[in-house]
Kinemage of the C-alpha trace (Angstrom):
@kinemage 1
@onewidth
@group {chain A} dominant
@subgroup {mainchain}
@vectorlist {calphas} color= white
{ca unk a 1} P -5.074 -21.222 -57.768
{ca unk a 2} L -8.778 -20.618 -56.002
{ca unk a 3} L -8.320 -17.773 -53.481
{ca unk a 4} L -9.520 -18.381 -50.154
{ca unk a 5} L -10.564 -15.195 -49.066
{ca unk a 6} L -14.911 -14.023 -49.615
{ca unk a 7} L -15.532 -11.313 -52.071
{ca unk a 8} L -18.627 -9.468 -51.941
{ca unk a 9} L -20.712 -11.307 -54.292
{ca unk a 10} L -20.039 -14.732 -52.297
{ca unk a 11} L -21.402 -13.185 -49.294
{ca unk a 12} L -25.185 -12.969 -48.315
{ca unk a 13} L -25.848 -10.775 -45.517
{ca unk a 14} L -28.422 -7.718 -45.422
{ca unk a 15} L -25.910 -4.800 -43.780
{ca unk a 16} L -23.079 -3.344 -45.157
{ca unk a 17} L -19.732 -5.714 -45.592
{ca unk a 18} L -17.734 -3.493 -47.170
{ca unk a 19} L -16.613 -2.274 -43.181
{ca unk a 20} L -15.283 -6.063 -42.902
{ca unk a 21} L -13.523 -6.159 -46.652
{ca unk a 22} L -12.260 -2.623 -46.588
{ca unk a 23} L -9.098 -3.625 -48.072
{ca unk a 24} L -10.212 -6.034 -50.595
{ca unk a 25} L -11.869 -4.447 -53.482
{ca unk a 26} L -13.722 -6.538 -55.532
{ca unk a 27} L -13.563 -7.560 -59.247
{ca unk a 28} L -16.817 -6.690 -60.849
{ca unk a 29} L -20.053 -5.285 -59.939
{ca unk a 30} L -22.607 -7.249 -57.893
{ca unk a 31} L -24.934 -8.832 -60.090
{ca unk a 32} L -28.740 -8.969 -59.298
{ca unk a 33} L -29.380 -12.217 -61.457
{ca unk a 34} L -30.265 -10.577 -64.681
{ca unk a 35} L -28.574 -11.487 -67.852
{ca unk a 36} L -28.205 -8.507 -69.765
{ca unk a 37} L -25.235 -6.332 -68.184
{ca unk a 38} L -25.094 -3.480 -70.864
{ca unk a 39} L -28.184 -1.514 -69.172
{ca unk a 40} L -26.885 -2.600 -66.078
{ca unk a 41} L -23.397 -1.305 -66.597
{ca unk a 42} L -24.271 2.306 -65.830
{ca unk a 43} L -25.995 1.806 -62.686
{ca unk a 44} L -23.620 -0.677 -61.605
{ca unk a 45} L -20.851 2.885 -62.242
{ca unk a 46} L -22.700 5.097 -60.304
{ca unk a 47} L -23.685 2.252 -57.608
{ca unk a 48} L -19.386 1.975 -57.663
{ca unk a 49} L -19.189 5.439 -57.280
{ca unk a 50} L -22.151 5.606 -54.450
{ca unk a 51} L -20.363 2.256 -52.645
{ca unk a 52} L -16.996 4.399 -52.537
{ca unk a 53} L -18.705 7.423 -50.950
{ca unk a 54} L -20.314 5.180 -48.495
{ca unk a 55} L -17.096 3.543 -47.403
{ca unk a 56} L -14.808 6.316 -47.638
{ca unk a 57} L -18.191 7.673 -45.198
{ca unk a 58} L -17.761 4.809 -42.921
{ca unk a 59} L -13.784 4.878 -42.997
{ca unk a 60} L -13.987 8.733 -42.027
{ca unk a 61} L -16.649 7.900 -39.278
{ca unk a 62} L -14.448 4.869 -38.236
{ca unk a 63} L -11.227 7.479 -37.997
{ca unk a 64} L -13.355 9.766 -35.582
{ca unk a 65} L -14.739 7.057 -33.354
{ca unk a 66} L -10.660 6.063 -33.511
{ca unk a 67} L -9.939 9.021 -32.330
{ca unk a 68} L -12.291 10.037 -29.715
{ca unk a 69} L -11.740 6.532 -28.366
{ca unk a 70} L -8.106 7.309 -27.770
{ca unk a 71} L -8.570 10.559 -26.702
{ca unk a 72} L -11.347 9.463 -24.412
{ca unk a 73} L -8.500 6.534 -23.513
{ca unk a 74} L -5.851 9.229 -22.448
{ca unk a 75} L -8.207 11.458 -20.359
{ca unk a 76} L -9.287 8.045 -18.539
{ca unk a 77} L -5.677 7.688 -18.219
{ca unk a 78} L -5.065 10.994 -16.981
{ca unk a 79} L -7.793 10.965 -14.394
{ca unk a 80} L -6.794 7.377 -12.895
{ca unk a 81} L -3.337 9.231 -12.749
{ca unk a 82} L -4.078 11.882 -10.813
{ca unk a 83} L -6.893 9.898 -8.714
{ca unk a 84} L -3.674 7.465 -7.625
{ca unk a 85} L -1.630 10.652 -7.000
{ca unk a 86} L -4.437 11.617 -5.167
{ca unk a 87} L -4.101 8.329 -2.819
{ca unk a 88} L -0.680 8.294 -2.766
{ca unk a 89} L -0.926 11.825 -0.936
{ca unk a 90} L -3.644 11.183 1.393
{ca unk a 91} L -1.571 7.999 2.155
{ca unk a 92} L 1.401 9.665 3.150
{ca unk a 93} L -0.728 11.903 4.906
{ca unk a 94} L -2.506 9.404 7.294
{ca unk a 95} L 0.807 7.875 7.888
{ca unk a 96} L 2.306 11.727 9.029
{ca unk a 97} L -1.014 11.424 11.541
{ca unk a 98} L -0.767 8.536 12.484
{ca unk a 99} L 2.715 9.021 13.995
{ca unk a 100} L 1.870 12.218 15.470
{ca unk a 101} L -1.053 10.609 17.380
{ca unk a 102} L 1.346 7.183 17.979
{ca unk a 103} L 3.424 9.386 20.009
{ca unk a 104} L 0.704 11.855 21.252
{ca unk a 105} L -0.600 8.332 22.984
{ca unk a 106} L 2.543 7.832 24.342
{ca unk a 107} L 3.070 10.792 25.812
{ca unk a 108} L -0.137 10.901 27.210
{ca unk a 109} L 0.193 7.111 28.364
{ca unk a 110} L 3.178 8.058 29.958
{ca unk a 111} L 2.084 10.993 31.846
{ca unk a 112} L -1.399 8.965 33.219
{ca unk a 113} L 1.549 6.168 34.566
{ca unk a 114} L 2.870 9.474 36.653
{ca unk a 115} L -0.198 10.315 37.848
{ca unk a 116} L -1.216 7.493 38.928
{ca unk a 117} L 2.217 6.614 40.715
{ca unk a 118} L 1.382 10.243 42.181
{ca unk a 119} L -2.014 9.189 43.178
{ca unk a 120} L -1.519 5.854 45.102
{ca unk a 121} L 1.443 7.461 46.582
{ca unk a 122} L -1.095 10.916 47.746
{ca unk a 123} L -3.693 7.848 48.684
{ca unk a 124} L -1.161 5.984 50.922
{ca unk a 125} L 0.418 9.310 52.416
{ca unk a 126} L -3.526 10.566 53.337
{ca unk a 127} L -4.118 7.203 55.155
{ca unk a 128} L -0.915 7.507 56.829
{ca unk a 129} L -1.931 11.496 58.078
{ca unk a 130} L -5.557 10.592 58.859
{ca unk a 131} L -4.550 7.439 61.289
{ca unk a 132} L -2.200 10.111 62.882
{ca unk a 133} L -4.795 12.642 62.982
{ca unk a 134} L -6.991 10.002 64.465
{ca unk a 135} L -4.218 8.761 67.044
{ca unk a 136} L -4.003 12.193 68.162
{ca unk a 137} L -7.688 13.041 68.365
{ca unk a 138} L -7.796 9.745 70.483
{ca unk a 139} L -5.460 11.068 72.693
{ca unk a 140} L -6.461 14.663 73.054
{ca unk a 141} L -9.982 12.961 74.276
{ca unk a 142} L -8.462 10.807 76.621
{ca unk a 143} L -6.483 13.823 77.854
{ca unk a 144} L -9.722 15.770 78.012
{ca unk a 145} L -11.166 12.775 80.013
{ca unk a 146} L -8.077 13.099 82.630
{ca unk a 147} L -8.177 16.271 83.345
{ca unk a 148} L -12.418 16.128 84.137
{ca unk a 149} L -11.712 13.322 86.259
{ca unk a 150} L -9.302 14.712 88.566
{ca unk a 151} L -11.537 17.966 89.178
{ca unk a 152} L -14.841 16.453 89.160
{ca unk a 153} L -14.541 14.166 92.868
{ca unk a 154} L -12.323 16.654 94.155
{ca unk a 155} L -12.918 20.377 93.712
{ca unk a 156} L -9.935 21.606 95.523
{ca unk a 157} L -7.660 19.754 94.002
{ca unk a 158} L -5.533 21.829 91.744
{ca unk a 159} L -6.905 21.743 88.402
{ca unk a 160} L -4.611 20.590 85.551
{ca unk a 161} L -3.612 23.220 83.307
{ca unk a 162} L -1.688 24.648 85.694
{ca unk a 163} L 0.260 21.717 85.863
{ca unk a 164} L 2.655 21.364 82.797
{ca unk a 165} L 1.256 18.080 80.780
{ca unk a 166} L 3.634 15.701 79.685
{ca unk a 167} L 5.298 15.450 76.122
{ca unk a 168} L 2.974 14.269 73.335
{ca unk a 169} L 4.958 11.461 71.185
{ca unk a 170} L 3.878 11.340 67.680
């Protein structure tokens, strides 16, 4: 039975497919289309020999790009690690601030509720005192008035503050 798998002679490329066929090791030399193979026989040796350095050259080069890759694989690993530790602690740390300024607000909101109850109750209580004051400016004036009247047409008339003035209501 034919196999179905390429050796190296059947294949026509100008790099290197031994990399591809690593595993398949073919059954004669490669033939260059001449028909004596006696002369050809000890080149074809030492070509062998110089196509087994090469690979085993490429297989040691493929091992070490292997193995960097996986080693450059686990620091990337490492670093994406520690970068989501990272985030996972500055998380937890916005969420510790963010409660201690949620209730910082609150307090705050709370206390500027008190002060403004204070205020409009200080606002209403100063309109309340100045109308008093004002009532008994009013009244003071009018007093004033009183007493100039009675002494100014008569000037023997006894002058009020001798008299005892009546009660102020307030």
């Amino acid at each position: 039975m034919l196999s179905t798998v390429p050796t190296m002679e059947s294949l026509e490329c100008d790099w290197d497919c031994s990399q591809l066929f690593s595993t398949i090791q073919s059954v004669g030399p490669a033939r260059s289309g001449s028909a004596s193979s006696e002369p050809n026989q000890t080149h074809s040796n030492s070509g062998l020999d110089e196509s087994n350095l090469k690979l085993s050259i490429i297989e040691e080069r493929k091992r070490r790009r292997m193995m960097s890759n996986r080693e450059s694989a686990r620091r990337s690993r490492m670093r994406k690690q520690k970068h989501l530790e990272n985030l996972r602690n500055l998380v937890n740390r916005l969420r510790i601030e963010n409660r201690e300024l949620t209730s910082r607000l609150r307090f705050l909101l709370y206390h500027c509720h008190r002060v403004r109850t204070d205020n409009d109750s200080l606002r209403s209580e100063y309109t309340v005192l100045r109308q008093k004051l004002s009532d008994i400016q009013q009244i003071l004036l009018f007093k004033q008035l009183q007493q100039f009247s009675f002494t100014w047409p008569y000037n023997n008339v006894p002058v009020m503050s001798e008299q005892t003035p009546p009660p102020l209501i307030i």
